[in-house]
N, C-alpha and C positions, 0 to 999 in steps of 0.2 A: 620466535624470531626467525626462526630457518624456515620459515615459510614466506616470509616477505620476498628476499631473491629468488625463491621458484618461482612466485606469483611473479615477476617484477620479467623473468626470463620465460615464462610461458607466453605474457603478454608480447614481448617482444617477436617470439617466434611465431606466434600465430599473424598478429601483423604485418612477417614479413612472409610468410607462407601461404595465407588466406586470399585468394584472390576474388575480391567482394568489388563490382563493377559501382563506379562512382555514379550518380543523379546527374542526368543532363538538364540543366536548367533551362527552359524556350520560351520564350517571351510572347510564343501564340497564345490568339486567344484560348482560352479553357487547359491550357497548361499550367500547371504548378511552378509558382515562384517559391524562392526562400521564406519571405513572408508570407506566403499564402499557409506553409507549410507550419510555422508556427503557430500558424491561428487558430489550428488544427489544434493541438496539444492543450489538452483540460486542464488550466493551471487551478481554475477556480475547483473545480473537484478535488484534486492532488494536493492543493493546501487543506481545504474541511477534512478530508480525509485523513492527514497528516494530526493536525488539530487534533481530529477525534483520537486518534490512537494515544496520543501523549498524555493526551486530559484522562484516558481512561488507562493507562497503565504509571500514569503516576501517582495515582491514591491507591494504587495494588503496592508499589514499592512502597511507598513513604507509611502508609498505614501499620500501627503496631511499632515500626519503625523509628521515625524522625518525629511523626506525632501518633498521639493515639486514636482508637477509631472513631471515637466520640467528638475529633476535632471539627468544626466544621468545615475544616479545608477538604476534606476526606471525601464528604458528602456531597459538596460544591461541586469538587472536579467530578464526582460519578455521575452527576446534574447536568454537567455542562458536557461528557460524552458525548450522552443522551440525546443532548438539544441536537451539537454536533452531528450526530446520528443521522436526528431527521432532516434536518439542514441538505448536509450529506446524498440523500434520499432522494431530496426536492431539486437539487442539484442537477444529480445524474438524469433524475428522470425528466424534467421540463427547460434546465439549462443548455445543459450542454449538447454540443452539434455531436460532437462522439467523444462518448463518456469515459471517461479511466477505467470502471469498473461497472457495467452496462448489469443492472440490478436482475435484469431478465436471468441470467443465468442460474442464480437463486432457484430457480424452478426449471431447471432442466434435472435430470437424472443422471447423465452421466457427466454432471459437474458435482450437484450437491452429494454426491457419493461419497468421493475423495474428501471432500470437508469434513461427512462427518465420518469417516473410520479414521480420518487423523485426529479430529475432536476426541472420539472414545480410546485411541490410544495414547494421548495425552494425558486422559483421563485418569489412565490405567496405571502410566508411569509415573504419575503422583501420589497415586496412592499407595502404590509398590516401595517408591521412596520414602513414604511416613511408617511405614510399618518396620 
């Protein structure tokens, strides 16, 4: 709980110390309105995406857990990830004007790096932890 007031007093000093220049809104042609600006923002990705994560990390908690793995709720939501997944996929790459999470990246090198030495150190400190 003694973290809430730092948080609550950092916030406060930074927004009175930050001097972050506000958006001129101009009603010329090819300039960005407020609306235009939201239009912008992937909501439909950023719900699948959300979606996916929950469907797939709630049959990791509940499994063993609330039910067992044999339920079929278990299997359903790791089903319904999945679909999510590609859903997901189909989303970023043929829906949206610009993507939350633009799929290219997947196949750069100095992105997929980071993923996976956090992957493997994840990895590491699970299995550190069971032993």
């Amino acid at each position: 709980m003694i973290q809430c007031p730092l948080t609550i007093l950092a916030i406060i000093l930074v927004s009175w110390r930050l001097d972050v220049p506000r958006p001129v809104f101009k009603t010329v042609e090819g300039a960005e309105t407020p609306t235009s600006l939201w239009k912008r923002i992937d909501i439909l990705g950023a719900t699948v995406m959300c979606a996916m994560i929950v469907t797939f990390l709630l049959p990791i908690s509940m499994g063993g857990n609330q039910f067992p793995w044999t339920h079929p709720l278990v299997p359903g939501l790791f089903s319904a990830s999945v679909l999510l997944a590609v859903l997901f996929a189909y989303v970023e790459l043929k829906v949206a004007k610009e993507p939350i999470f633009p799929l290219d990246l997947l196949v750069r090198r100095d992105v997929i790096l980071p993923y996976m030495i956090l992957f493997l150190q994840n990895i590491a400190q699970t299995f550190v932890s069971w032993a």
